[in-house]
Backbone of each chain as ProteinMPNN parsed JSONL, in Angstrom:
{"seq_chain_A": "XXXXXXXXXXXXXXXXXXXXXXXXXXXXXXXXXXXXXXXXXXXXXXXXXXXXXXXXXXXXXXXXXXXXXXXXXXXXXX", "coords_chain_A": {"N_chain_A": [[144.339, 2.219, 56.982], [144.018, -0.463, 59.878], [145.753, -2.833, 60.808], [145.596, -5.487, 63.522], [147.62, -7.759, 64.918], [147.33, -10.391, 67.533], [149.671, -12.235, 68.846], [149.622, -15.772, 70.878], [150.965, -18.296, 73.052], [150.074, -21.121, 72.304], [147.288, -23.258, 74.413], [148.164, -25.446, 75.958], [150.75, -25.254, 75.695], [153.799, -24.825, 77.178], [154.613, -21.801, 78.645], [157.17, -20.168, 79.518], [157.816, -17.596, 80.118], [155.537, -16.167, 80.549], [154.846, -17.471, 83.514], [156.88, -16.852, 84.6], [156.822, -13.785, 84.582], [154.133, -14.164, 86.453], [154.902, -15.188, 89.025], [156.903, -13.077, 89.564], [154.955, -10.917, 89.658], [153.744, -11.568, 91.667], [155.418, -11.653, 93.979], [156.29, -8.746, 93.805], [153.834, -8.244, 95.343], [151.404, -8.723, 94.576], [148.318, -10.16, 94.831], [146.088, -13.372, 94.033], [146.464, -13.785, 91.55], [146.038, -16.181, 88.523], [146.749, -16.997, 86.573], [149.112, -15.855, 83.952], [149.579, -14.915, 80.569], [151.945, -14.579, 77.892], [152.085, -13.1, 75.05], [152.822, -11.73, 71.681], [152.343, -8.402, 70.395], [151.468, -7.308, 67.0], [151.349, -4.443, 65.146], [150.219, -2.927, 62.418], [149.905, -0.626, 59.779], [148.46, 0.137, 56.738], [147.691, -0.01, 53.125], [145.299, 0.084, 50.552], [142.417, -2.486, 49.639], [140.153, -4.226, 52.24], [139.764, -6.592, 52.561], [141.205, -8.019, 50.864], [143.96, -7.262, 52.057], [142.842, -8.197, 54.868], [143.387, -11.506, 53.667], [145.659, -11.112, 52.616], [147.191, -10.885, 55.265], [146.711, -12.555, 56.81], [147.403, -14.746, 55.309], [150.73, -14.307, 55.915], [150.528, -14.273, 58.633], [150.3, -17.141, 59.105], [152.313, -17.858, 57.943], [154.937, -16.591, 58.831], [154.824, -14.364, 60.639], [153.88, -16.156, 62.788], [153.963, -19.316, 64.859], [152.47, -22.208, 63.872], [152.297, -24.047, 64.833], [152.503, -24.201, 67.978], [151.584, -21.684, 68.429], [148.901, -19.457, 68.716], [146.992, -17.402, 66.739], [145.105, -14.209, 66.612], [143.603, -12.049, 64.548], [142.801, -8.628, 63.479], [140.95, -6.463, 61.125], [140.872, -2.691, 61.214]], "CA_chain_A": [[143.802, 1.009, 57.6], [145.224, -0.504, 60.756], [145.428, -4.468, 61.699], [146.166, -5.673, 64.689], [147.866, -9.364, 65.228], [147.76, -10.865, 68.96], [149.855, -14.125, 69.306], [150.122, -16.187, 71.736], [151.117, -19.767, 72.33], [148.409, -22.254, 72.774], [147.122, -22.818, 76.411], [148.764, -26.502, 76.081], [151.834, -24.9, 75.507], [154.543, -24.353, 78.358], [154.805, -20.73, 78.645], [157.311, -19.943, 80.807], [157.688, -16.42, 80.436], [154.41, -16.19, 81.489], [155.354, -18.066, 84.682], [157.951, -15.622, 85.104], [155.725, -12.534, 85.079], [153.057, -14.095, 87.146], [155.815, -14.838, 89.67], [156.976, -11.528, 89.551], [153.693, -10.198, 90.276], [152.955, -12.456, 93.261], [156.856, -11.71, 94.722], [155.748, -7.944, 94.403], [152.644, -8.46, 96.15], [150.349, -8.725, 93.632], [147.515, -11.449, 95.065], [144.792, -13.604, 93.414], [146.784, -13.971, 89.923], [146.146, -17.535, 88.72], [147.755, -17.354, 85.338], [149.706, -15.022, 82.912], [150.143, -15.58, 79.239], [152.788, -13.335, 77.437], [152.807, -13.077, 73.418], [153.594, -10.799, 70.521], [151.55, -7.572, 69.459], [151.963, -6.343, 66.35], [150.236, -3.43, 64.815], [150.34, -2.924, 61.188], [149.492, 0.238, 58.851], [148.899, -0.62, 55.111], [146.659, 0.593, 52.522], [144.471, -1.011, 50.097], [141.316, -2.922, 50.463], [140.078, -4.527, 53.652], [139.307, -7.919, 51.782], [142.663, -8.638, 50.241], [144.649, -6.986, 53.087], [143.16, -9.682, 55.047], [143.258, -12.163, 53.172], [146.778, -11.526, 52.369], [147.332, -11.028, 56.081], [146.062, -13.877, 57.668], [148.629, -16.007, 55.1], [151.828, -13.936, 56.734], [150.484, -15.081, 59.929], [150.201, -18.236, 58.968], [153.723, -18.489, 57.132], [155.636, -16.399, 59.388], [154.811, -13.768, 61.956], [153.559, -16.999, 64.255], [154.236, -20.795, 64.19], [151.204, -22.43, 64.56], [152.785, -25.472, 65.615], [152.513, -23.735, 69.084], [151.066, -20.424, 68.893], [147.988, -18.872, 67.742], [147.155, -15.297, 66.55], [144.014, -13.283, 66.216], [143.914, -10.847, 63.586], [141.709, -8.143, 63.107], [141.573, -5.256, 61.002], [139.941, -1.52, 61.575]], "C_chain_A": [[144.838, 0.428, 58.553], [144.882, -1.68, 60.749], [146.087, -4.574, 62.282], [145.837, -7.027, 64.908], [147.902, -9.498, 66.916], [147.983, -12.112, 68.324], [150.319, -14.084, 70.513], [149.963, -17.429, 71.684], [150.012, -20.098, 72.963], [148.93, -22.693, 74.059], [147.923, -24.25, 76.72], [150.373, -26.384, 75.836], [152.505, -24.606, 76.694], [154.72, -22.948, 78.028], [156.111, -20.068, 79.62], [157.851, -18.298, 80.909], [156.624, -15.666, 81.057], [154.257, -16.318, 83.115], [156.136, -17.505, 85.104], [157.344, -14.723, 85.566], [154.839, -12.727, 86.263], [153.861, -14.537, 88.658], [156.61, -13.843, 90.123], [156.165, -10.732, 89.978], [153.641, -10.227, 91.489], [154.038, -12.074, 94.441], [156.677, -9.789, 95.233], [154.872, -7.306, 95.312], [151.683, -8.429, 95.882], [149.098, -9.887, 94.247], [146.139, -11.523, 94.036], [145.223, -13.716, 91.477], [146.553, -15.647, 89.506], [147.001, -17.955, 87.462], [148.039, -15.795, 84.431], [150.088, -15.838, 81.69], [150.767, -15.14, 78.362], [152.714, -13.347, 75.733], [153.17, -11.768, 72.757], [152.236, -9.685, 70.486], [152.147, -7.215, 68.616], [150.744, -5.427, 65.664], [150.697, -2.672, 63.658], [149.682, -1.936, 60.165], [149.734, -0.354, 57.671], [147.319, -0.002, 54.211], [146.071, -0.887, 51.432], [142.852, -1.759, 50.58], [140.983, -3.833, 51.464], [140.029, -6.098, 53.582], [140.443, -8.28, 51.563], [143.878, -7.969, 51.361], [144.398, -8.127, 53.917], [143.475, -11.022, 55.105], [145.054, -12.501, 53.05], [147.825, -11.445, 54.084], [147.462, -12.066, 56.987], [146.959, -14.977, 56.627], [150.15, -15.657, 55.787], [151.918, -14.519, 57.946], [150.291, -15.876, 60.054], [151.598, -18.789, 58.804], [154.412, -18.044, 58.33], [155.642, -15.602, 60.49], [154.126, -15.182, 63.213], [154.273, -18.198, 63.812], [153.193, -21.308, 65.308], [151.432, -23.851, 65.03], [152.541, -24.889, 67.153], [152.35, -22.816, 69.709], [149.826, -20.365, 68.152], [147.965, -17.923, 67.318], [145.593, -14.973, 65.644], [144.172, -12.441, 65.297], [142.645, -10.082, 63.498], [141.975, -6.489, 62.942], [140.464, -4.029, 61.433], [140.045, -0.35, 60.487]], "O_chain_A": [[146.053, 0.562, 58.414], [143.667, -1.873, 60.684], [147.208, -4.084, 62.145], [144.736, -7.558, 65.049], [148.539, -8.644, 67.532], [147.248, -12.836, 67.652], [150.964, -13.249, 71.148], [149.251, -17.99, 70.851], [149.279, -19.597, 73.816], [150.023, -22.671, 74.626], [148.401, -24.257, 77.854], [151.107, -27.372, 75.805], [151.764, -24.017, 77.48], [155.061, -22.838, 76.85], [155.714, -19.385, 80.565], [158.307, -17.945, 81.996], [156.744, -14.757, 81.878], [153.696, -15.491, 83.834], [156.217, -17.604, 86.328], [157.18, -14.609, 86.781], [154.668, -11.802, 87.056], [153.221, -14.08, 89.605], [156.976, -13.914, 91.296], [156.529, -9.795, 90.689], [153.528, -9.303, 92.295], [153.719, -12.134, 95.629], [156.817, -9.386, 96.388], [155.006, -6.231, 95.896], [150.813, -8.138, 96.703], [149.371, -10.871, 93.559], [145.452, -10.649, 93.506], [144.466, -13.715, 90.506], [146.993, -16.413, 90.364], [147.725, -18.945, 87.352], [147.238, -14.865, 84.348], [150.649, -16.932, 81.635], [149.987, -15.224, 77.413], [153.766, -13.799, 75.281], [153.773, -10.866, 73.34], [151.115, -10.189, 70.553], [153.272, -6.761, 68.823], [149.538, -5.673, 65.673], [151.535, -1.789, 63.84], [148.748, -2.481, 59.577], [150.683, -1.082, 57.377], [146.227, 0.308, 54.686], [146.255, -2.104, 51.457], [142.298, -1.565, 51.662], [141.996, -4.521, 51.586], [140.266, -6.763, 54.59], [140.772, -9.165, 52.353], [144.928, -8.593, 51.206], [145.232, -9.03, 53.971], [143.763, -11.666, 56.114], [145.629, -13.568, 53.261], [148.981, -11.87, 54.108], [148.362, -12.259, 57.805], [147.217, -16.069, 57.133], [150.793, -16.622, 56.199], [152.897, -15.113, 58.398], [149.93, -16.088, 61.212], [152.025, -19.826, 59.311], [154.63, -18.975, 59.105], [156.38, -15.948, 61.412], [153.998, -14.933, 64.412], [154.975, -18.284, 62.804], [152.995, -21.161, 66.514], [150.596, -24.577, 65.568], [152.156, -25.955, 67.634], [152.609, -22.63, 70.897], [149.621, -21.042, 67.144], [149.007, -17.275, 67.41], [145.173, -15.339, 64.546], [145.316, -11.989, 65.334], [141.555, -10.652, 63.447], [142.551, -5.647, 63.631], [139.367, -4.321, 61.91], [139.369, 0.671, 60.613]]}, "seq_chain_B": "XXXXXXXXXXXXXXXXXXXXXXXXXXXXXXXXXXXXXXXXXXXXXXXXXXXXXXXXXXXXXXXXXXXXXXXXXXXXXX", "coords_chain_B": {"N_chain_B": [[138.237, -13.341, 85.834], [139.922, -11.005, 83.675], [142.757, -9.771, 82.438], [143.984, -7.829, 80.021], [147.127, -6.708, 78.647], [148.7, -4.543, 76.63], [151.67, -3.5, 75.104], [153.708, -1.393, 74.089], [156.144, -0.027, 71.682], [156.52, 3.477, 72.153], [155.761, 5.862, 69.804], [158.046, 7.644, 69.076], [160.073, 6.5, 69.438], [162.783, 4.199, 67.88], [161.876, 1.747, 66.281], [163.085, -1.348, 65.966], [162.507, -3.842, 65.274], [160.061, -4.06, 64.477], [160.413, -2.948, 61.865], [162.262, -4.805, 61.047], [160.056, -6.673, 60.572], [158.512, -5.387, 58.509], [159.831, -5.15, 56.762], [160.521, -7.963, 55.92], [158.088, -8.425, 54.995], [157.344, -6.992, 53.161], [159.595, -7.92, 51.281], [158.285, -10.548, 50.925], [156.376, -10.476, 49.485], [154.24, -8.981, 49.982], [152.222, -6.002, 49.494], [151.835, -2.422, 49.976], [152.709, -1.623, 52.842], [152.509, 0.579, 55.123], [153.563, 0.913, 58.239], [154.673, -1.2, 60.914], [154.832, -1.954, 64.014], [155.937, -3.417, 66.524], [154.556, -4.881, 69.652], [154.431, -6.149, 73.357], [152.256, -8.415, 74.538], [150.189, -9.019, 77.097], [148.296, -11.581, 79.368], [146.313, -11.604, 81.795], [144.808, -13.781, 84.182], [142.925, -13.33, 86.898], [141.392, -13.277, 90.412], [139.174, -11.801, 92.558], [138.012, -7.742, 92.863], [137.088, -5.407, 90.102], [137.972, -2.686, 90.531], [139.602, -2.746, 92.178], [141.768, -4.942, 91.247], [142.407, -3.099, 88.525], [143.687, -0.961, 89.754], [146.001, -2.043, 90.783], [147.239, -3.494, 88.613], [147.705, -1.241, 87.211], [149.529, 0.206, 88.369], [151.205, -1.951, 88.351], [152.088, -2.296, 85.714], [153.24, 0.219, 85.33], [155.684, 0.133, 86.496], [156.776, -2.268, 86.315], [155.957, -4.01, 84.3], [155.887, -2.44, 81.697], [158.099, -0.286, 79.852], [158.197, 2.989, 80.963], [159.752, 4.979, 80.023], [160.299, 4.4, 77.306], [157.89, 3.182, 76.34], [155.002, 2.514, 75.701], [151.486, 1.615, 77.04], [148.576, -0.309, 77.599], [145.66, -0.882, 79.271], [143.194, -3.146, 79.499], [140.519, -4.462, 81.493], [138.26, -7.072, 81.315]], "CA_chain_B": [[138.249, -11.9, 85.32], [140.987, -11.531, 82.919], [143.414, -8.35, 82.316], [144.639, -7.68, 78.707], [147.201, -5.595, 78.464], [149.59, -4.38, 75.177], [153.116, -3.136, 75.762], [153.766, -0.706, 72.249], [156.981, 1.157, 72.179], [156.403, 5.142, 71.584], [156.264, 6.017, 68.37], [159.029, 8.673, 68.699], [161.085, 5.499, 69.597], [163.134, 3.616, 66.844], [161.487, -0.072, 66.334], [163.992, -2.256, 65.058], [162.066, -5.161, 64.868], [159.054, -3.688, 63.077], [161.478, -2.279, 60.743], [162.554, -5.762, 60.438], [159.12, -7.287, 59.987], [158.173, -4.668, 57.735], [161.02, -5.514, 55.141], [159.992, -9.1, 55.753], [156.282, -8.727, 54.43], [157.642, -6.805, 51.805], [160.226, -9.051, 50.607], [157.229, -11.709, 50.691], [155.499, -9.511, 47.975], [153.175, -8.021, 50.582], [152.343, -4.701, 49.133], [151.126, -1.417, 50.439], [152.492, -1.961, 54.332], [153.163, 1.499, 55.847], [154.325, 1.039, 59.532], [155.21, -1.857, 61.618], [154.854, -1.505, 65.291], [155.623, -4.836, 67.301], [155.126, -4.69, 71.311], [154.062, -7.053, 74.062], [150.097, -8.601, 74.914], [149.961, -9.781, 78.288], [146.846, -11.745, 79.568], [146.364, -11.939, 83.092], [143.374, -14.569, 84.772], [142.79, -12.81, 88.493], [140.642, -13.004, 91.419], [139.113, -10.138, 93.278], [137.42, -7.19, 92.054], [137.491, -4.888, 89.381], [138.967, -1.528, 90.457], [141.281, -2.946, 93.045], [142.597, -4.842, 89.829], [142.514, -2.28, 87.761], [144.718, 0.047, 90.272], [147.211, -2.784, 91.033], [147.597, -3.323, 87.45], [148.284, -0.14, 86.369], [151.102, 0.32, 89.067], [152.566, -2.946, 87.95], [152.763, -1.652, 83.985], [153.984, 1.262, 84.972], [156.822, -0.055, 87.869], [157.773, -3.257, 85.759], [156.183, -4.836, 82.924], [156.392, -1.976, 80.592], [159.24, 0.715, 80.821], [157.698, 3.905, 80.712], [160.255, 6.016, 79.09], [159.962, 4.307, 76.144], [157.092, 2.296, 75.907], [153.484, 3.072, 75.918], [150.706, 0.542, 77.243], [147.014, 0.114, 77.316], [145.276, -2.015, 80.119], [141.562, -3.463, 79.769], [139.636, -5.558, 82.613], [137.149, -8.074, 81.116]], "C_chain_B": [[139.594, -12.103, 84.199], [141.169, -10.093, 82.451], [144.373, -8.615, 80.856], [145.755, -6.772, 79.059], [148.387, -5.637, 77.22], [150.089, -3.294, 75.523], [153.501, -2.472, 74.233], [155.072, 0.141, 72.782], [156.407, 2.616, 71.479], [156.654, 5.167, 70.289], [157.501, 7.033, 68.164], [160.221, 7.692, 68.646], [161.553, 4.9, 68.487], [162.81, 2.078, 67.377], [162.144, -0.934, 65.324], [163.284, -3.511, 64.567], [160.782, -5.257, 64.183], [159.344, -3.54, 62.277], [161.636, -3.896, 59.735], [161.236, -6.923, 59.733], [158.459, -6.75, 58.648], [158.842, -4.779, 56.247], [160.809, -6.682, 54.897], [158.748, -9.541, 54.787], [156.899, -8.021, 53.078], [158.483, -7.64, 50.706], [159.427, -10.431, 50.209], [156.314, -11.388, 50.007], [154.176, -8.847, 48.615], [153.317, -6.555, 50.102], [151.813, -3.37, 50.23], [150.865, -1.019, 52.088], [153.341, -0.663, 54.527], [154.253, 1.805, 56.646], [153.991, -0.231, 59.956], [155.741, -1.773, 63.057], [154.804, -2.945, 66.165], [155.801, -4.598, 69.085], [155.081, -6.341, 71.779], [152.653, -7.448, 74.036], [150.797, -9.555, 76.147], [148.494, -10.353, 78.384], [146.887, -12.012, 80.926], [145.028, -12.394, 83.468], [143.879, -13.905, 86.241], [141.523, -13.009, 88.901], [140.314, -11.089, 91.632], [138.047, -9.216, 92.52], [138.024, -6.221, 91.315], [138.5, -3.791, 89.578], [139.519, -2.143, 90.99], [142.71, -3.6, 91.792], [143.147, -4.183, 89.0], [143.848, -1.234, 88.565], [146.229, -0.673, 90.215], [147.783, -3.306, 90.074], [148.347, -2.651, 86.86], [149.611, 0.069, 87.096], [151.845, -0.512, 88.512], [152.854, -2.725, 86.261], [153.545, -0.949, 84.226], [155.007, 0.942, 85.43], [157.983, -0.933, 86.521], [157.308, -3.886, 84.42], [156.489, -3.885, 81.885], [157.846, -0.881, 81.361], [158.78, 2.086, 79.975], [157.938, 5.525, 79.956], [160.055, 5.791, 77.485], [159.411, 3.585, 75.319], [155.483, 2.764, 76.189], [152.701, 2.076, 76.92], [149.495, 0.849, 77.791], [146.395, -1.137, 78.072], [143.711, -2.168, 79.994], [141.304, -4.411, 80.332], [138.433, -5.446, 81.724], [136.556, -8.698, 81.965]], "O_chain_B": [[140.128, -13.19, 83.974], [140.255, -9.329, 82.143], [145.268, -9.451, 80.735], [145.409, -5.911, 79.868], [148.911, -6.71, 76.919], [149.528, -2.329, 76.042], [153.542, -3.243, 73.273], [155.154, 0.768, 73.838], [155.926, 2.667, 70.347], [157.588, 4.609, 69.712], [157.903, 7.187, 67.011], [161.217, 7.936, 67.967], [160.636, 4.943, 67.668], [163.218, 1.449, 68.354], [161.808, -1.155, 64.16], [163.563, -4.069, 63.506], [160.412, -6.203, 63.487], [158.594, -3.976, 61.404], [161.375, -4.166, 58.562], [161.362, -7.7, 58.787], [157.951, -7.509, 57.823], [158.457, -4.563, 55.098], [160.814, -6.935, 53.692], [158.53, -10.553, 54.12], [156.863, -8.629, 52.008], [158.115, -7.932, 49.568], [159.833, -11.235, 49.369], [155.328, -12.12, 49.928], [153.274, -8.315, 47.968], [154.37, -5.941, 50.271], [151.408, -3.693, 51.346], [149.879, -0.527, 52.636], [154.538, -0.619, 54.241], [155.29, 2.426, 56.411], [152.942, -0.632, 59.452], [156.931, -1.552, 63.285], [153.732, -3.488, 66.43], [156.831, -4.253, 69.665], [155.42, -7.346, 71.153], [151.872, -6.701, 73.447], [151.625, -10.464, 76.093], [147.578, -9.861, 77.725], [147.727, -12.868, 81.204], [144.073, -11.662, 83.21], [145.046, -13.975, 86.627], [140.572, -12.974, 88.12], [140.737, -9.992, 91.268], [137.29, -9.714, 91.688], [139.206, -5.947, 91.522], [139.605, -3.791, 89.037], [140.475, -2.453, 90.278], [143.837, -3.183, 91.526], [144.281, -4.458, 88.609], [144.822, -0.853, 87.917], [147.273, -0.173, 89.798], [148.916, -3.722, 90.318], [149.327, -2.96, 86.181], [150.676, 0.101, 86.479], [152.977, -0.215, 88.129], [153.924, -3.067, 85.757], [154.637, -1.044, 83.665], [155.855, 1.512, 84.743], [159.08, -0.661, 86.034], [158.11, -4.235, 83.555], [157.319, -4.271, 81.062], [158.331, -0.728, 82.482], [158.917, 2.272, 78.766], [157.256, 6.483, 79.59], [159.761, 6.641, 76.644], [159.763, 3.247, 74.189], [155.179, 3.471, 77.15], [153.473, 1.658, 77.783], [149.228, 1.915, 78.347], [146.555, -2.272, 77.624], [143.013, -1.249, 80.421], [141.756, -5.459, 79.871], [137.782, -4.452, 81.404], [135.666, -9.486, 81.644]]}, "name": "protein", "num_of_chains": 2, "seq": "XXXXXXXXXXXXXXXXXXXXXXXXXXXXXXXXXXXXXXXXXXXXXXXXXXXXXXXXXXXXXXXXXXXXXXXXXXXXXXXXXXXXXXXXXXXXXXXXXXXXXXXXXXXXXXXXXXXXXXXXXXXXXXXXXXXXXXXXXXXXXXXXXXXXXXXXXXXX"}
């Protein structure tokens, strides 16, 4: 079984790595970008069932792979 | 429009910081966690249309956001 976390910080959040990249783009010659938003993937093998894998998933990313003071994170397993 | 894309290093590559998340979840009594693979997620909001996106995309993964010796990455236009 595989899950797969996206974080990223919330859209009220200053990003500025984001702002970096999409600057970067535009300096290459990239046109028509209006925003970039940069976070974390992670991608997670683990056995067990799909119920309590999440379950116990979705508290990790609560406690510690994010801080939801200023990020979010999708989870979803396959 | 809006361009996903996720920045994974190679798996032949050594991931220190999966490694390190991976001992993390375990030390937090997470059981039964295999592998630990942490990259990048970009999100890019653009103008324009699809393929031209899609081409000028892929050049810019391959040139600069990821690094292609020893990183993978996987681009989808929404």
């Amino acid at each position: 079984m595989k899950a797969k976390i996206i974080v990223t910080p919330k859209k009220a959040v200053v990003d500025p790595q984001g702002k970096t990249v999409q600057t970067a783009l535009e300096q290459m010659g990239h046109r028509g970008i209006k925003a970039v938003h940069v976070g974390k993937y992670l991608e997670i093998e683990l056995d067990g069932d799909k119920e309590s894998a999440r379950k116990s998933l979705d508290e990790a990313c609560h406690k510690f792979l994010s801080n939801p003071v200023i990020e979010d994170y999708k989870l979803e397993i396959e």
